[in-house]
N, C-alpha and C positions, 0 to 999 in steps of 0.2 A: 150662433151669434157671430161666430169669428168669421164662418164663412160669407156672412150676408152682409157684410164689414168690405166696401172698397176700397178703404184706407189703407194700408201698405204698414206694418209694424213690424221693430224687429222682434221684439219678442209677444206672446201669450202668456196670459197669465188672468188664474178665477182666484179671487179672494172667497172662502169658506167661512162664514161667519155662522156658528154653532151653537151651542149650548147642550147639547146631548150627545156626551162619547162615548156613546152605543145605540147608533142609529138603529133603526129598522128591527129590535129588539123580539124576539122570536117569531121572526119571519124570514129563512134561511133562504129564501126565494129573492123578496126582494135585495139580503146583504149581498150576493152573487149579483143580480145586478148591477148595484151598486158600485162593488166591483170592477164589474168587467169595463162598464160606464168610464172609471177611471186611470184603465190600464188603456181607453181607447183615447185617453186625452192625453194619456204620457207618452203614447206612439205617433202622435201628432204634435209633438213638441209643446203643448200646453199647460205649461205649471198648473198645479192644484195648492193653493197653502191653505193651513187650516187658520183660521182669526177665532180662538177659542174666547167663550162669554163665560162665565161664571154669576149665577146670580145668587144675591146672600140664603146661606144657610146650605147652599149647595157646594160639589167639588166636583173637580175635572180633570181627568186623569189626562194630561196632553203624552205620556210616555207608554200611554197602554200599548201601542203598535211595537215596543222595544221587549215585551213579553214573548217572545217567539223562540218555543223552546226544538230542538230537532235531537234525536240520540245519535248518539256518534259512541265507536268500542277504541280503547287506547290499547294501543299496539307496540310493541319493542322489536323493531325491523334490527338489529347490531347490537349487542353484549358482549361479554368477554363471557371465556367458558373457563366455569370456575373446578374446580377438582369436586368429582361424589363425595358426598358424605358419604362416610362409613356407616356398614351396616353389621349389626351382632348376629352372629349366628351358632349355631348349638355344636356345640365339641362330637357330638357323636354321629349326630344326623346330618349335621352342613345346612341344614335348613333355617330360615328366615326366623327368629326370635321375636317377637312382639313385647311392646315394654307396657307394663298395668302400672298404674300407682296410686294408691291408696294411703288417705289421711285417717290418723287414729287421734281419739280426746286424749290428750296428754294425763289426765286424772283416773279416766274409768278405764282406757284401752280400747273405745265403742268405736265403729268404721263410720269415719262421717261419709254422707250422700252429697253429691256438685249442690242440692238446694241446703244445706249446710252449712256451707263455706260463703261467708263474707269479706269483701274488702273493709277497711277503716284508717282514718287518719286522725291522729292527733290535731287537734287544734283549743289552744288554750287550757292547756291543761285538761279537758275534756277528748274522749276516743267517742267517734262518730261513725257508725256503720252505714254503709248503701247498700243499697239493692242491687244488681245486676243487671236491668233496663238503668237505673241513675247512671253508674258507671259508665257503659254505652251512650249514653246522651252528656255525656262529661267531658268526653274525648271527642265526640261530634259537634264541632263547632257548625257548620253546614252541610247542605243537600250536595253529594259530590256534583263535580259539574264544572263547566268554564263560562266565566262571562266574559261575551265581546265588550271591551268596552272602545277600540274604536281602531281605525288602521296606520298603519308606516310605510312608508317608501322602503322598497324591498332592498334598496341600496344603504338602508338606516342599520340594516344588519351588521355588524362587525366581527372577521372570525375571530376574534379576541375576548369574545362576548361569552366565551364557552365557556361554561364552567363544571356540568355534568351532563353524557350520554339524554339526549333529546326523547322524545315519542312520538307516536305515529295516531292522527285519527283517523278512523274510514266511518262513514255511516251504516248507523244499525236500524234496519226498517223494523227490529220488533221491537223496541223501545218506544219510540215514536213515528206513527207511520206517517209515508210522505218525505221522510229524512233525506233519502237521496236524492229527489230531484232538487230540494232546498238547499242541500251539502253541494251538490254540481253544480248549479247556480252560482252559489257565492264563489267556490272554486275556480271557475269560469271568470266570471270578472273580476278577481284579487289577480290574476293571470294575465289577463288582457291592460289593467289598468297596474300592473307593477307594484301593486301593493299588498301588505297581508296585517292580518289579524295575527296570526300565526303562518310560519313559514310555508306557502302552498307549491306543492311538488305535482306536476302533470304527467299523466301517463307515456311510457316508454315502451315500444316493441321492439322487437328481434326483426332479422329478416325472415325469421318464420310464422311471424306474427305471436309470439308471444310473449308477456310481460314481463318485461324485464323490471320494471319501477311500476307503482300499482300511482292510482293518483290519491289524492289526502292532502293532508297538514302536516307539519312534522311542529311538534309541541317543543319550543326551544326555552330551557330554563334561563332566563336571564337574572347578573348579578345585582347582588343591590348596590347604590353609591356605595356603602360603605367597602366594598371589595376592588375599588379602583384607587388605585395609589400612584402620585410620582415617584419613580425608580431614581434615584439620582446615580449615572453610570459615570464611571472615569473614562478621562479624555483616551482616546485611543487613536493611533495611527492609521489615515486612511491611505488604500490600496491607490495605488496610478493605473493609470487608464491602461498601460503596457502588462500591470497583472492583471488586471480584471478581464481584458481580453484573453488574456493565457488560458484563465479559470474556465472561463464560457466552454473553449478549445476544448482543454479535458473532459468538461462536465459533457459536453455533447459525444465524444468517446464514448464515455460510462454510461450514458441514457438506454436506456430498453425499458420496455413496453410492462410497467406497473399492474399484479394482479394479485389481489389481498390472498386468495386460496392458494397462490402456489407459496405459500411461509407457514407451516404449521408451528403453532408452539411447542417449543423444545422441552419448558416446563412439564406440560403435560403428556409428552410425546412420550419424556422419557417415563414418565408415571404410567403409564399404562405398558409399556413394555415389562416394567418390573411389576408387573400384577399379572401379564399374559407370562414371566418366566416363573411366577410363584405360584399359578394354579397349573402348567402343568410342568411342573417341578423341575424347569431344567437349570441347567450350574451356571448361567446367566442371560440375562435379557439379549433381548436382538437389537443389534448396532445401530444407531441411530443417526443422520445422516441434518446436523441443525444450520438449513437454507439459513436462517437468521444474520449468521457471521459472516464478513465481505471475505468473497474468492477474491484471494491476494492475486494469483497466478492468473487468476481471470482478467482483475484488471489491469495487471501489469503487463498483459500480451497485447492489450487493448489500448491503453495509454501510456504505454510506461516511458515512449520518450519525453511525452509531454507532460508527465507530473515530475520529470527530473527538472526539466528546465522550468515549472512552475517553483519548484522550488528552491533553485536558484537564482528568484528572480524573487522572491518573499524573503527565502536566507541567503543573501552574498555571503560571500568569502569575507571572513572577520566581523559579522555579523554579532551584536551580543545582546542577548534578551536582555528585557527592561528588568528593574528592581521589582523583588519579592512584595506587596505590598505588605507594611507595614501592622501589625494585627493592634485591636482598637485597647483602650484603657485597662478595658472589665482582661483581659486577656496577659498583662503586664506582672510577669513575675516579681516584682517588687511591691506591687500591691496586693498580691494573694501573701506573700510573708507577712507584709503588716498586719492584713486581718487576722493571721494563724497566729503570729505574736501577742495580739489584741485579745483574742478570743484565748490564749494559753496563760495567759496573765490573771482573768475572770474565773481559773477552773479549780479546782481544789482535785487532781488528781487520784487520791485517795480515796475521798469522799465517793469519785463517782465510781470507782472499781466495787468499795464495800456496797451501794448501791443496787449496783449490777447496770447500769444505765452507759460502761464503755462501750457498746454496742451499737450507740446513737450519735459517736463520735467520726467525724471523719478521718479517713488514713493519717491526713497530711497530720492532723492534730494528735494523735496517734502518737506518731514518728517524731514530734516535736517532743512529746511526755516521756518516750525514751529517750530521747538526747540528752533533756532538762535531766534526769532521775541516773542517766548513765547505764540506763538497762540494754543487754543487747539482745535482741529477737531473731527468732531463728532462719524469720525471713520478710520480706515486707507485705505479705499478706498478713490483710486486717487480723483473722484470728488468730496469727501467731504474735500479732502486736499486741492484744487483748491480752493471751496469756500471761506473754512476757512481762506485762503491769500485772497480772493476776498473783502472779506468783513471787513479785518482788514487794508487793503489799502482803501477802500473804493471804489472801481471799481464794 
């Protein structure tokens, strides 16, 4: 039609006017078709819109095309490495322990079996038992899974936006087959068009051709409002353009070539040395050498005239730090005596010794009961203060 059209327009465009959203209904021949029909009218620039009819008694899914499910496997590309749990093992053999645990009827002594044991919750006065599928369908609020609900400018990202370690999707062709060319697709143009769903990462090779960054999504947990707050910061003194230039100066000295693996942690470094000197028994671990801490001597061969004169250019001569700031109300030793006075004035001291409830008192209140009574305590730890009331009530 468009072609047989001498008239000159800038755009094309077919209005669809429907009433059946689910054309060509078990005839997989003609939906292919269909199809291909309208992949060869979006390659020639020719909108398709759908003009959906509804007639009474009937519905019309206009969202059914948003149903489009692909598998995808979630992945933790960066962790922290946390110390092994411990493991039990037997005093004589050194071998691996396995732990059994077994529930007995508190009445007869009988070994209950796992289809024995129920959860329950009080509610109203009433204990209600589930079943073990209720249970599981208790804590499953939904089908796992991510729904798109729609994209951002890749620049909308902020690194401030962090708030826990991210994840990684790649596609799983046994889940849902077809995933990866559907996954590379969208991939591909969240990349090209600068935008994401979630954060899209494109593949990276070496010069030997090998992967160094695989390609995927990286799953980024974003805060809710409620986790953004105005900070209100005190005023501060800002640096002249004479230190800021200095700064640059040194910081360019200091710069070398950043690489996460040459820093191992010292935490764990030193944990596993004291595990390699205790199994084979020598009189101490092997020295450990923790990259973490700044080489003084390093930098100082490096920069050291210019972090002298950086800092006599931040500290001149007579120089004097600003005031201590100030600590707030809740913090004001005269306010913490009033309350201890308030609250010593309400106590019947006595009373709470023969009690036995001095235990639930605080030091300061404590120390106030000796002062009031003239008792002296052997030291200002709490239990010698308890005593020392213990023993002057005679309890």
């Amino acid at each position: 039609m468009f072609s047989n059209s001498t008239q000159k327009v800038g755009s094309k465009r077919i209005l669809l006017f429907t009433n059946n959203d689910n054309p060509h209904a078990g005839s997989p021949q003609l939906q292919r078709q269909a199809r291909t029909k309208a992949s060869d009218l979006n390659e020639t620039e020719i909108d398709l819109e759908l003009m959906h009819l509804i007639q009474e008694g009937e519905t019309f899914d206009v969202l059914k095309q948003r149903k489009l499910n692909l598998g995808v496997g979630v992945y933790t590309l960066v962790r922290s490495c946390p110390k092994p749990y411990g493991v039990k093992l037997s005093r004589n053999t050194n071998e691996e322990l396995k732990t059994h645990t077994k529930s007995y009827l508190e009445d007869t002594g009988e070994v209950l079996m796992p289809q024995d044991l129920k959860k329950a919750q009080t509610y109203g006065g009433r204990r209600i038992c589930f079943e073990n599928d209720e249970v599981t369908e208790i804590k499953r609020f939904e089908e796992p899974g991510f729904y798109l609900m729609g994209f951002k400018p890749r620049a909308s990202l902020k690194k401030y936006y962090h708030v826990k370690p991210g994840q990684f999707i790649y596609p799983d062709e046994n889940t849902v087959s077809g995933s990866t060319t559907l996954f590379s697709a969208l991939l591909k143009k969240c990349l090209d068009r600068g935008v994401m769903p979630i954060l899209p990462q494109e593949e990276e090779l070496d010069e030997h051709k090998v992967q160094i960054t695989p390609p995927g999504f990286h799953v980024i947990i974003l805060p809710f409002a409620d986790d953004f707050r105005k900070v209100k910061l005190d005023e501060t003194v800002r640096a002249n353009t004479e230190q800021i230039d200095k700064a640059k100066d040194m910081i360019k000295k200091l710069a070398f070539t950043f690489n996460s693996e040459s820093f191992e942690n010292p935490v764990l470094q030193k944990y596993w040395r004291n595990i390699e000197a205790l199994a084979l028994d020598r009189d101490e671990p092997e020295e450990m050498v923790d990259y973490t801490m700044p080489n003084d001597a390093g930098m100082t061969k490096r920069a050291g005239k210019l972090i002298d004169e950086f800092k006599d250019l931040v500290f001149p001569a007579g120089y004097e730090p600003g005031k201590k700031r100030k600590a707030g109300a809740a913090a004001d030793p005269a306010a913490k005596k009033a309350k201890t006075d308030g609250a010593l004035a309400m106590l019947d001291a006595k009373t709470e010794a023969e009690n036995g409830r001095l235990g639930k008192l605080t030091v300061a209140l404590l120390q106030e009961v000796c002062k009031k009574q003239g008792i002296t305590p052997a030291s200002k730890k709490k239990a010698d203060l308890i005593e020392a009331i213990n023993d002057h009530f005679g309890v």
